[in-house]
DSSP file (Angstrom, degrees, kcal/mol; ACC not computed):
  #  RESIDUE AA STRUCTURE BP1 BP2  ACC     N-H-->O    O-->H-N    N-H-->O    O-->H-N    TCO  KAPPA ALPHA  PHI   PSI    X-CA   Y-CA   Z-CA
    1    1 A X              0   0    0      0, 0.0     0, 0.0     0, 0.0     0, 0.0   0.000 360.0 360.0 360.0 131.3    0.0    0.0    0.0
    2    2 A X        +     0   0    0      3,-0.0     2,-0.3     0, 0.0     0, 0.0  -0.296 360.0 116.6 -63.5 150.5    1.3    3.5   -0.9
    3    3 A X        -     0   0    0      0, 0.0     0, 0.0     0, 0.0     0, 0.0  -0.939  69.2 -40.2 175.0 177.7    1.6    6.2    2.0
    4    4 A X        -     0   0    0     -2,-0.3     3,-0.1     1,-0.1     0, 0.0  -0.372  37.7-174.2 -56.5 135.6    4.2    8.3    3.8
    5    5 A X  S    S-     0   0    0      1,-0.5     2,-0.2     0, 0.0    -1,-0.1   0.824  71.5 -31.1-106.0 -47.8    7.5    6.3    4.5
    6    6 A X        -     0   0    0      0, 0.0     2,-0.5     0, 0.0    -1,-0.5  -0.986  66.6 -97.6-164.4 162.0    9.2    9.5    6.9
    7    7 A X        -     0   0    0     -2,-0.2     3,-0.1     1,-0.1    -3,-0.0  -0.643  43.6-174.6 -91.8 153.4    8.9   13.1    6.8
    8    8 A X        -     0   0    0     -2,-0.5    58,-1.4     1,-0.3     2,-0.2   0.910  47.1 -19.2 -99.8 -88.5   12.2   14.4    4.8
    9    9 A X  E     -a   66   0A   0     56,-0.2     2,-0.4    58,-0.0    -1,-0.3  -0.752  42.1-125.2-161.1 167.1   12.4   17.9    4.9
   10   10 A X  E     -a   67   0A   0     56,-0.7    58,-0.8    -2,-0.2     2,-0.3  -0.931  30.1-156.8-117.3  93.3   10.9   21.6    5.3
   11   11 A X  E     -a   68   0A   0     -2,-0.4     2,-0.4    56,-0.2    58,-0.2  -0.550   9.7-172.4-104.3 151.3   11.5   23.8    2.4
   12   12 A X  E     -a   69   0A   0     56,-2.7    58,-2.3    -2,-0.3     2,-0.7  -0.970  15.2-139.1-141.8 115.4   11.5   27.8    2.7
   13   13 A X  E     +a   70   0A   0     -2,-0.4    58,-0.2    56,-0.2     2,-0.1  -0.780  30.8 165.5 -75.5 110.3   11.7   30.6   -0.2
   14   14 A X        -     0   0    0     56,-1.5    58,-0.4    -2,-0.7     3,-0.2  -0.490  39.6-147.5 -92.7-176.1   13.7   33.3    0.5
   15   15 A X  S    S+     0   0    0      1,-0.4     2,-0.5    -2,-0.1     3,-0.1   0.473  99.2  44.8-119.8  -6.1   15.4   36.4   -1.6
   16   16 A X     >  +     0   0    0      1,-0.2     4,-0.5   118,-0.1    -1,-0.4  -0.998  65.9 174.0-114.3 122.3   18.7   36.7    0.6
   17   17 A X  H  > S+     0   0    0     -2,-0.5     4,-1.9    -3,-0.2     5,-0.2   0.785  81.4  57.6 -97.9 -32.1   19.9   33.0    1.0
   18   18 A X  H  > S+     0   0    0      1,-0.2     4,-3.2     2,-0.2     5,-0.1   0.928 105.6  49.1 -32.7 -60.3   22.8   34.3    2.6
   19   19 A X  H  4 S+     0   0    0      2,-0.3     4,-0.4     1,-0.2   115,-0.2   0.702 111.9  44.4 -59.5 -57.0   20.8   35.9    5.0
   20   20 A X  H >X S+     0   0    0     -4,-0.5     4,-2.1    -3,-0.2     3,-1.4   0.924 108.7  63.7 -79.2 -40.2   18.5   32.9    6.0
   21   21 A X  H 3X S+     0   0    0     -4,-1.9     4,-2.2     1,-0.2     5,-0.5   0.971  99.7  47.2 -26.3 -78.1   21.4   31.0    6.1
   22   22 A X  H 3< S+     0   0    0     -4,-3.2    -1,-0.2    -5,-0.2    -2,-0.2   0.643 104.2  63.2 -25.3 -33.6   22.9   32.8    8.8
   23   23 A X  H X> S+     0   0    0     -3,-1.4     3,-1.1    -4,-0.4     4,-0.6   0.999 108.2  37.1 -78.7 -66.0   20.0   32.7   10.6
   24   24 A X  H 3X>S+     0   0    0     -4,-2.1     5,-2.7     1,-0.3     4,-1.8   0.718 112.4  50.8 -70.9 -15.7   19.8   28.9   11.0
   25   25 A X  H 3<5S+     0   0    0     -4,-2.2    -1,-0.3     3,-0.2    -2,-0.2   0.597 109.5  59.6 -93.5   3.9   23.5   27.9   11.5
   26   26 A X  H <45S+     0   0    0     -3,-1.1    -2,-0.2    -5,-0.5    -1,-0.2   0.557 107.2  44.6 -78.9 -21.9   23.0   31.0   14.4
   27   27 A X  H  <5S-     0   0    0     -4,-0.6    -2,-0.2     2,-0.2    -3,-0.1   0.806 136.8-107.3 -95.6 -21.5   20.2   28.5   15.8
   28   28 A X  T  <5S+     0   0    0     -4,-1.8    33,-0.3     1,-0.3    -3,-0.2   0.717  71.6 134.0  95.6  37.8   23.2   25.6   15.1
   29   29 A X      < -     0   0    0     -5,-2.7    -1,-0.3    31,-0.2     2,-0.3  -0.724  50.2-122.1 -84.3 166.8   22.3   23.7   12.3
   30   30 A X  E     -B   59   0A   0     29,-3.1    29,-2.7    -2,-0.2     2,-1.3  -0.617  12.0-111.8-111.6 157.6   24.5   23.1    9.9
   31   31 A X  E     +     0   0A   0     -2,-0.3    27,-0.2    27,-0.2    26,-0.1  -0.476  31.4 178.9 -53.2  61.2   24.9   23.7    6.0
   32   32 A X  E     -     0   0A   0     -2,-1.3     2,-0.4    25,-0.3    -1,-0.2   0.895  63.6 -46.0 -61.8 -54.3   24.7   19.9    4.5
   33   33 A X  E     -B   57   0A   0     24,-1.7    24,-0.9     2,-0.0     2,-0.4  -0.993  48.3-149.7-162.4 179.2   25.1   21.4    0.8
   34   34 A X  E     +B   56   0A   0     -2,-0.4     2,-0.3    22,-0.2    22,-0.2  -0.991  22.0 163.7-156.8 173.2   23.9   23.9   -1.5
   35   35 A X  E     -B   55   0A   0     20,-2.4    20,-3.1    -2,-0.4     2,-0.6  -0.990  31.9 -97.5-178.0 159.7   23.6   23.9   -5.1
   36   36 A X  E     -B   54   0A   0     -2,-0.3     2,-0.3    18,-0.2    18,-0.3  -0.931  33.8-162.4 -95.7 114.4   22.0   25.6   -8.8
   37   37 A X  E     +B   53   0A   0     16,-1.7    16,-2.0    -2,-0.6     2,-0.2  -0.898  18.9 150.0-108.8 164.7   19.3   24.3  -10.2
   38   38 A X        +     0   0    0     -2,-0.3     4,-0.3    14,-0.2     3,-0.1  -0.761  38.8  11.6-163.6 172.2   17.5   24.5  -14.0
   39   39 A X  S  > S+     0   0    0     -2,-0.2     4,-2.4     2,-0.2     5,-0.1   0.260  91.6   6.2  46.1-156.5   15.5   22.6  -16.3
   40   40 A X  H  > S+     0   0    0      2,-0.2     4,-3.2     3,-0.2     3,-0.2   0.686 125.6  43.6  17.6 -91.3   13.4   19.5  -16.7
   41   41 A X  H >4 S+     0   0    0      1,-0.2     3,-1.6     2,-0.2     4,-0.3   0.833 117.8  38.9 -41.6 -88.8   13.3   18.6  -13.6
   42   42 A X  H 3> S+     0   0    0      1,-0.3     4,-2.0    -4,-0.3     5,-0.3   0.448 116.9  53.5 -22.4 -43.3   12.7   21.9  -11.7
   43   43 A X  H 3X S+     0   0    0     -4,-2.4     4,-2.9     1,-0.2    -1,-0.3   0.977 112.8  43.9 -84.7 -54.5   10.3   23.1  -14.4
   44   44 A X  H << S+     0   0    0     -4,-3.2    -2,-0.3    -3,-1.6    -1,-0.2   0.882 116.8  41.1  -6.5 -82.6    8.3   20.0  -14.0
   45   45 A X  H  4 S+     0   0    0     -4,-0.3    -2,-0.2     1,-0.2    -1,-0.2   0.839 124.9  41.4 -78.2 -36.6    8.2   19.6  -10.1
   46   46 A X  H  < S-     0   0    0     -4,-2.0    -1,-0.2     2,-0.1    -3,-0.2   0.928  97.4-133.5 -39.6 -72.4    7.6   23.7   -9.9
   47   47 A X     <  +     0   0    0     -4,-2.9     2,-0.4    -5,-0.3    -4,-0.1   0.390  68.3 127.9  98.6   3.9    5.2   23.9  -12.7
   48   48 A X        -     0   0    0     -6,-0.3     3,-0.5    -5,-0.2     2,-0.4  -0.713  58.1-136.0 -35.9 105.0    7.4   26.8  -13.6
   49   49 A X  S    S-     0   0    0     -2,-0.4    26,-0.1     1,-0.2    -7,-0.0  -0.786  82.0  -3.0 -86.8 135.6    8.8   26.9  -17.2
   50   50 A X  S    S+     0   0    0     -2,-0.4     2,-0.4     1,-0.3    -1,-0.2   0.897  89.8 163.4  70.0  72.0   12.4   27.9  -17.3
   51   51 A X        -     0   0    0     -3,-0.5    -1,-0.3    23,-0.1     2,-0.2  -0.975  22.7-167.2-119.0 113.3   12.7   28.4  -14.2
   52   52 A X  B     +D   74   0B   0     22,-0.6    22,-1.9    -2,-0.4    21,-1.4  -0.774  13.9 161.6 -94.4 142.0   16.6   28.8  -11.4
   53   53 A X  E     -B   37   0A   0    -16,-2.0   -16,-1.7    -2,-0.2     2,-0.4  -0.747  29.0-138.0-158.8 133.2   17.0   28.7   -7.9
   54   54 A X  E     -B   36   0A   0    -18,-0.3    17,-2.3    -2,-0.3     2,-0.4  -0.711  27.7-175.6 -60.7 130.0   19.5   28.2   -5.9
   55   55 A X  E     -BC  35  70A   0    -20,-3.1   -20,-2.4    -2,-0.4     2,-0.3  -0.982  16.4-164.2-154.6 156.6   19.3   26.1   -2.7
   56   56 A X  E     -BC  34  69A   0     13,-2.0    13,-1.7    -2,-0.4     2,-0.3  -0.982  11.3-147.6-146.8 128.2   20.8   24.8    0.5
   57   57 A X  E     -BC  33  68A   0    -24,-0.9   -24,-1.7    -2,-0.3     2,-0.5  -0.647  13.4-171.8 -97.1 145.9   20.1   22.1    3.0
   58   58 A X  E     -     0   0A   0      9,-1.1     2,-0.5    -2,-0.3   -27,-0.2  -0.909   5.6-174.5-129.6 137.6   21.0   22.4    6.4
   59   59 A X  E     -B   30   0A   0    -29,-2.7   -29,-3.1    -2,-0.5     7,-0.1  -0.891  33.3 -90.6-124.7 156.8   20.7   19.7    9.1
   60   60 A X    >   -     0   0    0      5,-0.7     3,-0.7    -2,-0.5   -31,-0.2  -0.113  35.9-123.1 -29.7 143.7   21.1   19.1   12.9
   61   61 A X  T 3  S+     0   0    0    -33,-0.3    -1,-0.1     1,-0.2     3,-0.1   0.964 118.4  55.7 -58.0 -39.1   24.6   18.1   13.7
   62   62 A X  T 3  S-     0   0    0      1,-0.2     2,-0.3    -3,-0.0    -1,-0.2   0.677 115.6-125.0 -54.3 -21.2   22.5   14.7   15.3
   63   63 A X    <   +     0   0    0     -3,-0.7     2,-0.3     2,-0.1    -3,-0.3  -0.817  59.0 113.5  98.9-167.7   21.0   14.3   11.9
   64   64 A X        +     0   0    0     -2,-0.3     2,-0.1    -5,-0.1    -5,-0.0  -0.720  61.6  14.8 106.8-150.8   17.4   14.2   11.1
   65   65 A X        -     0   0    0     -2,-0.3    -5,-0.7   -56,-0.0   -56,-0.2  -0.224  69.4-132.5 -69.5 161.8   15.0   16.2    9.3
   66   66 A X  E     -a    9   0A   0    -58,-1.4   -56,-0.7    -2,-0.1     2,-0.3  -0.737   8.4-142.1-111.1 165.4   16.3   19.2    6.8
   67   67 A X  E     -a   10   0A   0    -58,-0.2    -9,-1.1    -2,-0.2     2,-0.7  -0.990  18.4-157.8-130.9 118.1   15.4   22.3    6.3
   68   68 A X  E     -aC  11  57A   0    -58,-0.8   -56,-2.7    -2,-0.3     2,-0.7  -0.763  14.5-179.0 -98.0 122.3   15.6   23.3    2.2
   69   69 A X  E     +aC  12  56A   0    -13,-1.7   -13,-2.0    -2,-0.7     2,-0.3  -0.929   7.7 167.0-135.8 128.5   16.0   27.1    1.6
   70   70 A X  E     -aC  13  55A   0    -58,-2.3   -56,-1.5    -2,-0.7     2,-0.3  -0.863  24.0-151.9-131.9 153.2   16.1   28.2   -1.9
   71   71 A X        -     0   0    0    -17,-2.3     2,-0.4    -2,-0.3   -56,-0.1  -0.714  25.1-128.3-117.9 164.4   15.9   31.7   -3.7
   72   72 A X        +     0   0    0    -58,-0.4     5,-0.3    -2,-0.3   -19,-0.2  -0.923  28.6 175.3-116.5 110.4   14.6   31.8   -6.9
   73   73 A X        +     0   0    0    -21,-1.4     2,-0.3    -2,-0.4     3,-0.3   0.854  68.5  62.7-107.9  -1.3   16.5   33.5   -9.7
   74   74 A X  B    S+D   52   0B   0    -22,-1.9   -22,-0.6     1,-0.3    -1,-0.4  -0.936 105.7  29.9-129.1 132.2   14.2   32.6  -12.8
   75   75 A X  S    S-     0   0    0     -2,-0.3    -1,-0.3    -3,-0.2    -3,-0.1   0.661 102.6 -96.0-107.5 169.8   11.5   33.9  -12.3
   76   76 A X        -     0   0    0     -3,-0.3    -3,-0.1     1,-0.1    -2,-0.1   0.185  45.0-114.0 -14.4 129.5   11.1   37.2  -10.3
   77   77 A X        -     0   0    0     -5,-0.3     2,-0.5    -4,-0.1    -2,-0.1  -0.213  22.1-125.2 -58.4 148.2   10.2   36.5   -6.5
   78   78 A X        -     0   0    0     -2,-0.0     2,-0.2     0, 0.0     0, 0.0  -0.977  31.9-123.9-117.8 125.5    6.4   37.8   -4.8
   79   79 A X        -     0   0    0     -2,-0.5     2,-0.2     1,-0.1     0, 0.0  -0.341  33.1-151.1  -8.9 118.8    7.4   39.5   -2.4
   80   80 A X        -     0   0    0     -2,-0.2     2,-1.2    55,-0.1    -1,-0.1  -0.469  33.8 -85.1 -44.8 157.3    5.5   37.9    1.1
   81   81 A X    >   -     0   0    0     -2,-0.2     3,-1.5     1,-0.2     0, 0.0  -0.758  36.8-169.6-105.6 112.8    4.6   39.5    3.9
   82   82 A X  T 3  S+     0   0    0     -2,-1.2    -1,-0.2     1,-0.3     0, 0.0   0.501  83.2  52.2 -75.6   3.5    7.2   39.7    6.0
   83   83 A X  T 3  S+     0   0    0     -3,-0.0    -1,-0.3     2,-0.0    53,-0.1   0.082  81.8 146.7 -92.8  27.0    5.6   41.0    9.1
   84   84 A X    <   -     0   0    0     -3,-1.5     2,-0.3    52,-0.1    -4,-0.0  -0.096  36.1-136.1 -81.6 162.4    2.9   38.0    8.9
   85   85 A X    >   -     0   0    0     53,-0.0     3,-6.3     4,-0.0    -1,-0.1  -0.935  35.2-101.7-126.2 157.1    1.4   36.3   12.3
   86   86 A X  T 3  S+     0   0    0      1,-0.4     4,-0.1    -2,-0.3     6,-0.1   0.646 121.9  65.7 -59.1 -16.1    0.7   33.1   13.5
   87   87 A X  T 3  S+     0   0    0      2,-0.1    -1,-0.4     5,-0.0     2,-0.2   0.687  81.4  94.1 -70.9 -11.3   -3.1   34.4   12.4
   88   88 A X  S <  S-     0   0    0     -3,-6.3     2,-0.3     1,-0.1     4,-0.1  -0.678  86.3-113.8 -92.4 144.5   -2.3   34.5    8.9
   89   89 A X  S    S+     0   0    0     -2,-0.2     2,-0.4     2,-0.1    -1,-0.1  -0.517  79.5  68.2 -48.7 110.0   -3.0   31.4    6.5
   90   90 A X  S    S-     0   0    0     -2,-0.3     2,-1.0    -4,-0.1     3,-0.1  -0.901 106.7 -49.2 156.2 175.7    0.3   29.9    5.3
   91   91 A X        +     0   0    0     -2,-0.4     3,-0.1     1,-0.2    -2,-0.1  -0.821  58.4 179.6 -68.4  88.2    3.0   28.0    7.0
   92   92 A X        -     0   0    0     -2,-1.0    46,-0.3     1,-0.2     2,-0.3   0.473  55.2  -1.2-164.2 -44.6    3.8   30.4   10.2
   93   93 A X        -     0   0    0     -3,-0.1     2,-0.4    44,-0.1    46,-0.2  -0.887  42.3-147.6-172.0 143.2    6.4   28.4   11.6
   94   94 A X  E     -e  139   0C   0     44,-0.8    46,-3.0    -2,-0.3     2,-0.2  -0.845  33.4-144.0 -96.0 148.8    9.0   25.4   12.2
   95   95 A X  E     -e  140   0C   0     -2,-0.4     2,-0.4    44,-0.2    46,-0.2  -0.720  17.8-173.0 -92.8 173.0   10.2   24.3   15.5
   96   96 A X  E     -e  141   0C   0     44,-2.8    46,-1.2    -2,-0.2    43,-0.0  -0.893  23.0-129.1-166.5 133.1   12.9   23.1   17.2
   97   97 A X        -     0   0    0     -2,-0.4    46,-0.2    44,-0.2     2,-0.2  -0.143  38.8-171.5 -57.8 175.8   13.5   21.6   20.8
   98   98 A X        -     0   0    0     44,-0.3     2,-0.6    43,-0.1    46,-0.6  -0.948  23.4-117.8-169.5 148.4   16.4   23.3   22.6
   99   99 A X  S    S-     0   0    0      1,-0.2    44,-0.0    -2,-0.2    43,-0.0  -0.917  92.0  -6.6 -92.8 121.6   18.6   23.2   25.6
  100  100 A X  S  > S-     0   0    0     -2,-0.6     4,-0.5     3,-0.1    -1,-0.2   0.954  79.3-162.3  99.2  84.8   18.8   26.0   28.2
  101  101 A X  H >> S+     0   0    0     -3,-0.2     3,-2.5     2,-0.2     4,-1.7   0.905  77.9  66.0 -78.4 -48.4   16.3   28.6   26.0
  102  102 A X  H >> S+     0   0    0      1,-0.3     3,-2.6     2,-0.2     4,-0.9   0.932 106.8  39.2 -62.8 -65.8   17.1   31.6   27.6
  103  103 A X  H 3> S+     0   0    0      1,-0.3     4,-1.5     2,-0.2    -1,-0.3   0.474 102.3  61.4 -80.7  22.9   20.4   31.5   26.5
  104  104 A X  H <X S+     0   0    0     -3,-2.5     4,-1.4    -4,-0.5    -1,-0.3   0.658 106.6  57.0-108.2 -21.6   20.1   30.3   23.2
  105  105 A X  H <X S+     0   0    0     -3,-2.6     4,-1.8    -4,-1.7    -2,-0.2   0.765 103.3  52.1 -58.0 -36.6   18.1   33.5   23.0
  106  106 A X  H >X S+     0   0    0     -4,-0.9     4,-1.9    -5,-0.2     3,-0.6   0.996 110.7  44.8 -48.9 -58.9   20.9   35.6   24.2
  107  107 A X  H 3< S+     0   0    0     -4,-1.5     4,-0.2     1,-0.2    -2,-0.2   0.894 110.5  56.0 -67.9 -50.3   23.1   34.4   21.8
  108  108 A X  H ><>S+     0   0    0     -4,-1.4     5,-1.1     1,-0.2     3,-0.5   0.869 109.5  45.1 -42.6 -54.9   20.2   34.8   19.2
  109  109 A X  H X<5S+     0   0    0     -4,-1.8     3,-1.7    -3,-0.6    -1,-0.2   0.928 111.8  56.0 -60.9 -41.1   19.7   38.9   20.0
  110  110 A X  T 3<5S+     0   0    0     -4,-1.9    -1,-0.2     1,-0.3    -2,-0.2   0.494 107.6  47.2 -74.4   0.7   23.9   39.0   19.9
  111  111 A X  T < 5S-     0   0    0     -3,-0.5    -1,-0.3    -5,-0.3    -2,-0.2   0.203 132.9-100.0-113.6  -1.1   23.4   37.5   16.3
  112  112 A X  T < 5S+     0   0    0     -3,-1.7    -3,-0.2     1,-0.2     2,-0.1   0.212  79.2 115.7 121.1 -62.8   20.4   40.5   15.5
  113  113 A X      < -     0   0    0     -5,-1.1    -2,-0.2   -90,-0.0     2,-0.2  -0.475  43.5-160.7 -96.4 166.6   17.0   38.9   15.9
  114  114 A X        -     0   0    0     -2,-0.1    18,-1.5     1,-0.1     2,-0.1  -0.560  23.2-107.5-132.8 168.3   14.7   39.8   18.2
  115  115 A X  B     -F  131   0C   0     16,-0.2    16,-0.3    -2,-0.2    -1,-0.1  -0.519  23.8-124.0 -80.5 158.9   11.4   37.5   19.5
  116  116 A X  S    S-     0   0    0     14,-3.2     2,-0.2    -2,-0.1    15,-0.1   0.770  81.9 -31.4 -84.0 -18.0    7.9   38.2   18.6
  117  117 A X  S    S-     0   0    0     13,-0.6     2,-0.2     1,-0.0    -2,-0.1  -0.327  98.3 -36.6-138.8-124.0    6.7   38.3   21.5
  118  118 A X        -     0   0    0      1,-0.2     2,-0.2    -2,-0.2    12,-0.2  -0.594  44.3 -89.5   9.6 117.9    7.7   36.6   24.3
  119  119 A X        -     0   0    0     -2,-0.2     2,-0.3    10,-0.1    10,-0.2  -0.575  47.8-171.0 -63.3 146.8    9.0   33.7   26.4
  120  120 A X  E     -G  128   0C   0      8,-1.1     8,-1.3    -2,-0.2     2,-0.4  -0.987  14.2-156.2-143.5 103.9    6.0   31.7   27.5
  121  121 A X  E     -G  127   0C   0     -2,-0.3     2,-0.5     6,-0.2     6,-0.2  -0.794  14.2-158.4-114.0 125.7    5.8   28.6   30.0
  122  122 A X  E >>  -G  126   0C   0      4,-1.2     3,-2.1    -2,-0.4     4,-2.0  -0.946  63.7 -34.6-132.5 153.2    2.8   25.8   29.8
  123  123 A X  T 34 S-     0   0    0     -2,-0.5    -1,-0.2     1,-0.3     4,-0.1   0.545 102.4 -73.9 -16.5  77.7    1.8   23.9   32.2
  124  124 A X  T 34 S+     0   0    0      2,-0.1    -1,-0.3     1,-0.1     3,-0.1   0.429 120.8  80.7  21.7  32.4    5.1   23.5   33.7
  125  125 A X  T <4 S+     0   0    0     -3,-2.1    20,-4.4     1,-0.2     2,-0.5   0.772  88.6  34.3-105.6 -32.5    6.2   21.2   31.0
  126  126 A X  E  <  -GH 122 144C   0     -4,-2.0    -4,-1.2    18,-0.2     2,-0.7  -0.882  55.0-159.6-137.1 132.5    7.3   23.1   28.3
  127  127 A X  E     +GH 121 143C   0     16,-1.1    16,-1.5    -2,-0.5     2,-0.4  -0.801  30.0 175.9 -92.5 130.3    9.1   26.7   28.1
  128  128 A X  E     +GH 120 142C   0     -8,-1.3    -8,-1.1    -2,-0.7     2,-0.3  -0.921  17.6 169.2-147.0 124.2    8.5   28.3   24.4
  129  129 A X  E     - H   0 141C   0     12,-2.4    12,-3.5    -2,-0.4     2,-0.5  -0.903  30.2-130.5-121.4 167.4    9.3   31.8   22.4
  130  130 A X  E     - H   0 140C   0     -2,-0.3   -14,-3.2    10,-0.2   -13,-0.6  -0.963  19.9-151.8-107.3 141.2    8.9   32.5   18.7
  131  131 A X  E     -FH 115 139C   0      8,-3.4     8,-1.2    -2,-0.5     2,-0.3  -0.868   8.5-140.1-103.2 141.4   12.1   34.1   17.1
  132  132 A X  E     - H   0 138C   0    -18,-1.5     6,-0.2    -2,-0.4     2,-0.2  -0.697  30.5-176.8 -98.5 132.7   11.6   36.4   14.0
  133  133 A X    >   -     0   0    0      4,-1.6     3,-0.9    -2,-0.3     2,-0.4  -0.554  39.9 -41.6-110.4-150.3   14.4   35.7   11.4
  134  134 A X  T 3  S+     0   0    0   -115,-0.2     3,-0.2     1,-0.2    -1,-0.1  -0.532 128.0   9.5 -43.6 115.1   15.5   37.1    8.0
  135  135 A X  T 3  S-     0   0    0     -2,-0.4    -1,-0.2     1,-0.2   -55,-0.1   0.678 133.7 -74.8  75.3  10.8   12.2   37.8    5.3
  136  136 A X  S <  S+     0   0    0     -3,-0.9     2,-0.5     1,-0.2    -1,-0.2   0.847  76.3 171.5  94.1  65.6   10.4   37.1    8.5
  137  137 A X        -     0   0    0     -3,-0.2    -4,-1.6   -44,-0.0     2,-0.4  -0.728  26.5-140.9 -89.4 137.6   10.6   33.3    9.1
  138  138 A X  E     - H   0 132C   0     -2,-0.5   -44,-0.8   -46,-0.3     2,-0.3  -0.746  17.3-170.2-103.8 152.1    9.1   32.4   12.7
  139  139 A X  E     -eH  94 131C   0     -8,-1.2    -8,-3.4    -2,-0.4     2,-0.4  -0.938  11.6-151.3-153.9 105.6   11.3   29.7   14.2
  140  140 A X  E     -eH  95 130C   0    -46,-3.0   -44,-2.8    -2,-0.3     2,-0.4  -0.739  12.6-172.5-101.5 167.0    9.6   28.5   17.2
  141  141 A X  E     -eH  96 129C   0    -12,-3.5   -12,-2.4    -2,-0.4     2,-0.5  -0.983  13.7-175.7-137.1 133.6   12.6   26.9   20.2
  142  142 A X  E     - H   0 128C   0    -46,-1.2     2,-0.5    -2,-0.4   -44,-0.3  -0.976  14.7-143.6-137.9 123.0   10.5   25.2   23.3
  143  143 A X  E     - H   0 127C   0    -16,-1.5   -16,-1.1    -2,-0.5   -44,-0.1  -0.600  10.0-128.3 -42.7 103.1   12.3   23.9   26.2
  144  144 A X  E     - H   0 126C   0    -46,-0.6     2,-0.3    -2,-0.5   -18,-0.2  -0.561  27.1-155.7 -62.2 147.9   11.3   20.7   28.0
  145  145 A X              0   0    0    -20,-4.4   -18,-0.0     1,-0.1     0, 0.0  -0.970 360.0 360.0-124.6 162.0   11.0   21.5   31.8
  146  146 A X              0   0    0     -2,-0.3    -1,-0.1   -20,-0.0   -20,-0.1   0.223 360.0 360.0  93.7 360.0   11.4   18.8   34.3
């Protein structure tokens, strides 16, 4: 029977990939590769004719899941809104467990970005902020407590 074998990966358009880069090996994944791509394929799986983008995957140092973040250089980017909230329809945010949150939020403000609101604790299990990055990607970081 067909069906999902495991989930692979989490892909995100930006228009600085330097930029978004930064942001995620600043949360401490790492760059796994990056690369051009054109044709066939791309135009195919897109539904884009003649259609580039450049992209790079970054993983955990432990491994896992990926995160695929590609610019587009064929054709021109739409613009998003990059001040969007977790009310707006669309993909709003990835997460990612963390050790010791507060300070992986200092470190995060000494890199530049700032939270969207608040750190947040529920019902003494779990500690949680959202972080704003580059083009305005929410990254949310939750703490286990206990």
């Amino acid at each position: 029977m067909a069906g999902i074998k495991h989930f692979d990966h989490v892909g995100i358009t930006v228009a600085d990939l330097d930029a978004a880069l930064d942001f995620f090996v600043s949360l401490g994944m790492e760059i796994e590769g990056r690369t051009v791509m054109e044709g066939e394929f791309l135009d195919t799986v897109c539904g884009i004719p003649n259609s580039r983008t450049e992209v790079a995957m970054l993983r955990l140092p432990g491994g896992g899941t990926t995160v695929e973040v590609c610019t587009f250089v064929r054709p021109e980017l739409d613009q998003g809104n990059p001040n969007a909230m977790s009310t707006e329809i669309g993909l709003r945010n990835i997460a990612f467990e963390v050790e010791d949150l507060h300070a992986m939020v200092e470190q995060l403000r000494a890199d530049g970005y700032e939270l969207v609101g608040g750190i947040g604790e529920w019902e003494n299990a779990w500690r949680m902020t959202y972080v704003r990055g580059p083009e305005g990607i929410i990254v949310a970081l939750a703490e286990r407590l206990g």
